[in-house]
C-alpha positions in Angstrom: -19.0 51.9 -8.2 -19.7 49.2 -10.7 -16.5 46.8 -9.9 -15.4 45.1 -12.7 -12.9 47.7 -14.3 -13.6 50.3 -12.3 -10.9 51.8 -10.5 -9.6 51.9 -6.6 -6.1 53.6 -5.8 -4.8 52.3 -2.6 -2.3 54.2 -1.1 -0.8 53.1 2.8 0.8 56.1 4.3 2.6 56.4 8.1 4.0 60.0 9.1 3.5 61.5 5.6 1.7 65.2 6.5 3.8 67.1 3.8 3.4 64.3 1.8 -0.4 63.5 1.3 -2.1 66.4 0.0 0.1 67.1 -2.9 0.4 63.2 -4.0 -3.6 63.0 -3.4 -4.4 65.6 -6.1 -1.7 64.2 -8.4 -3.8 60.8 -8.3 -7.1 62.8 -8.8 -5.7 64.4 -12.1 -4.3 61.4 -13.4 -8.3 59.6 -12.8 -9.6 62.4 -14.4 -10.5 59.9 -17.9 -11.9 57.2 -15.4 -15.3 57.7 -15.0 -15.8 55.5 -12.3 -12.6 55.6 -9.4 -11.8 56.1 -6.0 -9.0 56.8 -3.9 -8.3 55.0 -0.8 -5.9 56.6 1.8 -4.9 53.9 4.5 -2.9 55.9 7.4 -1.1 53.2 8.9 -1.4 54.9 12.7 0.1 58.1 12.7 2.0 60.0 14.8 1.9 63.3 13.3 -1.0 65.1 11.2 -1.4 62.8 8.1 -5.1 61.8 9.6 -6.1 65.3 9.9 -4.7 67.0 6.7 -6.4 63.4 4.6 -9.5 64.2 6.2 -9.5 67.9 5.4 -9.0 67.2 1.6 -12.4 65.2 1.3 -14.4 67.9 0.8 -11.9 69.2 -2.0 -11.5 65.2 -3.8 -15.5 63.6 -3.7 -13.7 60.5 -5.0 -11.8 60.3 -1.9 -11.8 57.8 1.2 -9.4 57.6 4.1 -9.1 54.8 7.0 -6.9 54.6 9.7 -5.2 51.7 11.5 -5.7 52.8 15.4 -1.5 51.5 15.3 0.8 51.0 13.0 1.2 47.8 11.6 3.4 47.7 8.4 2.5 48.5 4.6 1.4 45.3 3.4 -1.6 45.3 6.3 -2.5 48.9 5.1 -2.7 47.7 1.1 -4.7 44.6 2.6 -7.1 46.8 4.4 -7.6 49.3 1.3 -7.7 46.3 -0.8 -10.4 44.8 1.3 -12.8 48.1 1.5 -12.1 48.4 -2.3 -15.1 49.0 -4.2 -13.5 48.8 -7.7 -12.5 45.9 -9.5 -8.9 46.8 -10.7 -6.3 48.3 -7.9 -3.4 50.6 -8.1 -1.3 50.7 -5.6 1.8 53.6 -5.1 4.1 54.6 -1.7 2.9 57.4 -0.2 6.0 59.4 -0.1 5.2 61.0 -3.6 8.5 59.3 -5.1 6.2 57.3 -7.6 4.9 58.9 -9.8 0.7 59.1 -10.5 0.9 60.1 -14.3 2.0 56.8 -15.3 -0.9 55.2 -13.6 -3.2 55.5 -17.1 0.0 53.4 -19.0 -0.4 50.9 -16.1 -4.1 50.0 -16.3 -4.2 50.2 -20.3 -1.5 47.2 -20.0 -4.0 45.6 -17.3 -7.3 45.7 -19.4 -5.3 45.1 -22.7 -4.8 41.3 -21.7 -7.4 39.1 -19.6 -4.9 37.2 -18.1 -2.9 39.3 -16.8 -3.0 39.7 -13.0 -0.6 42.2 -12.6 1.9 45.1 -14.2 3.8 46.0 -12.3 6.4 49.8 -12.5 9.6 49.5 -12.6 12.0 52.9 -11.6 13.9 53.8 -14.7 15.9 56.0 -12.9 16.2 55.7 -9.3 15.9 59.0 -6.8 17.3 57.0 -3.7 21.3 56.8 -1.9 23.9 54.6 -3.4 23.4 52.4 -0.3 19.9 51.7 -1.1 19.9 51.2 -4.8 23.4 48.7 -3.6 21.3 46.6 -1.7 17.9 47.0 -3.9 20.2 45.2 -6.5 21.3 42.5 -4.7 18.3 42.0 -2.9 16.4 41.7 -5.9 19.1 39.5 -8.0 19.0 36.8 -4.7 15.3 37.2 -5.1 15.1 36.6 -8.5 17.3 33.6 -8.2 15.5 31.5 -6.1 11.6 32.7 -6.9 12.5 32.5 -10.4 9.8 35.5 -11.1 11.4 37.7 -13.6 11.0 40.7 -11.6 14.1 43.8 -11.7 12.2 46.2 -9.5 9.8 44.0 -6.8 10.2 47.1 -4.2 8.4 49.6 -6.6 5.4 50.5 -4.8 3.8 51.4 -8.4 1.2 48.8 -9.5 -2.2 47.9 -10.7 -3.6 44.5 -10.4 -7.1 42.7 -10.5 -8.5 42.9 -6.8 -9.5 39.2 -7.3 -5.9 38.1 -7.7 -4.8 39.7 -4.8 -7.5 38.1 -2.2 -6.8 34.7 -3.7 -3.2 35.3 -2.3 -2.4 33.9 1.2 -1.9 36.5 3.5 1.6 37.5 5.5 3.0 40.7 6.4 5.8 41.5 4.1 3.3 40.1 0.5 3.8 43.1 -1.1 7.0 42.4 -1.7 6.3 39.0 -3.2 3.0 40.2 -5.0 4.7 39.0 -8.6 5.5 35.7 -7.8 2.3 35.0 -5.6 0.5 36.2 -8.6 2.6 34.4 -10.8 1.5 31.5 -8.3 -2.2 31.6 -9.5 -1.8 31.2 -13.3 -2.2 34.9 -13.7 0.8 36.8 -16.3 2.3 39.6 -14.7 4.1 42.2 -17.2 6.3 45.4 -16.3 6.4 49.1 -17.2 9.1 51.5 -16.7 7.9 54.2 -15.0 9.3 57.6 -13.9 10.6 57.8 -9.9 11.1 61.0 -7.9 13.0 62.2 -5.1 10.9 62.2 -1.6 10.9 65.9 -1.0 9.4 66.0 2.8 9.2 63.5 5.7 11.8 60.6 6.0 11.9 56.6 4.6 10.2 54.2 7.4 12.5 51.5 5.8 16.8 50.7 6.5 19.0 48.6 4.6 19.7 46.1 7.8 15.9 46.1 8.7 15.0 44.8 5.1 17.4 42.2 5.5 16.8 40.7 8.9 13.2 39.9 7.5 13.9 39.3 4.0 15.4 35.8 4.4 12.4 34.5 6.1 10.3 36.1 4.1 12.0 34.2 1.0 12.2 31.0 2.3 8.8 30.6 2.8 7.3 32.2 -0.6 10.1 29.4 -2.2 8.0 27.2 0.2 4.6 28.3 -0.8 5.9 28.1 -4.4 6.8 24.4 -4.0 3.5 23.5 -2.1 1.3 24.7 -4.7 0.0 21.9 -7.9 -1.0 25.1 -10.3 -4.7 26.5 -10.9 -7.5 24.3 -11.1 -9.4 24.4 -14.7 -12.9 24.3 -12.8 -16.0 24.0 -14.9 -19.6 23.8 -13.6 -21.1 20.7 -15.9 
């Protein structure tokens, strides 16, 4: 691959068998106009066949490349390692429970390349395929968010976005980032704009996340993005004389 604006799909995935092979032929068609892609399946240690059935589709997808984590270790690690063993210069990154959609990924990187510097678009689900309970506390969570990060964002737990891999490694690193990838981004100088995009129903498997789980970490999580916010003077304007 050529980097630059070429194109690496990073999807983490943990007990997603059914899952996999539909959503990884849903990203192939919607890289078919990118000459120069790959797709980067991180299985987050498994317990079922997601390895197996990944592995068997590379044969069938040439633009395909799976890793696995030998235990699990949470979604922002697997984005970090696909992010890391990226060969392209712009990422996407989507869940792997097939609820985003791949078709809007083209929308997505036109915003990215239309404007230099932007860092970041990121989806946001028009119309929401969850339970009450979790679009309840997606709400709130993302209102208290929003209130004390101050980064404009209506949707931070959409797993749909494309961003410029060197914006993501000048991030520092913490398990949880990818929920906080708007206003770390933000953080660098980089513009961050939003898309709607279309969200569907999981159809197999079951969500790794709960209401109560999200929120025992959250706070913490908060607190010291707010921190990092605070502890940071802006980019430096460097210039080699």
């Amino acid at each position: 691959m050529s980097g630059g604006s070429a194109v690496s799909v990073v999807v983490p995935v943990k007990d997603e068998a059914g899952n996999v092979a539909p959503l990884a032929r849903e990203i192939a068609a919607a890289l078919s106009a990118e000459p120069d892609h790959e797709i980067v399946f991180v299985d987050d240690g498994s317990g079922d066949d997601t390895a197996a059935v990944l592995a068997g589709l590379k044969s069938e997808i040439p633009a395909l490349r799976v890793l696995r984590h030998g235990c699990n270790l949470g979604q922002s690690r697997g984005i970090r390692t696909g992010v890391l063993a990226a060969r392209g210069g712009i990422i996407v990154t989507l869940d792997g429970d097939g609820q985003n959609d791949p078709a809007d990924i083209p929308k997505l990187l036109a915003l990215l390349r239309a404007d230099p510097k932007a860092g970041l678009v990121s989806g946001v689900r028009v119309k929401r395929r969850d339970t009450a309970s979790r679009r309840l506390a997606s709400r709130l969570g993302n209102g208290i968010r929003n209130a004390l990060l101050g980064d404009g964002a209506a949707d931070t737990g959409c797993g749909l976005k494309a961003f410029r891999r060197e914006a993501f490694l000048a991030l520092p690193y913490f398990d949880h980032l990818h929920r906080y990838l708007i206003a770390l981004v933000q953080r660098e100088g980089w513009t961050v704009a939003f898309v709607p995009v279309n969200h569907r129903p999981r159809l197999t498997g079951a969500s790794k996340y709960t209401n109560f789980g999200r929120l025992l970490v959250s706070i913490q999580d908060l607190l010291g993005v707010r921190w990092l916010q605070r502890r940071h003077r802006g980019p430096a304007d460097v210039r080699e004389l």
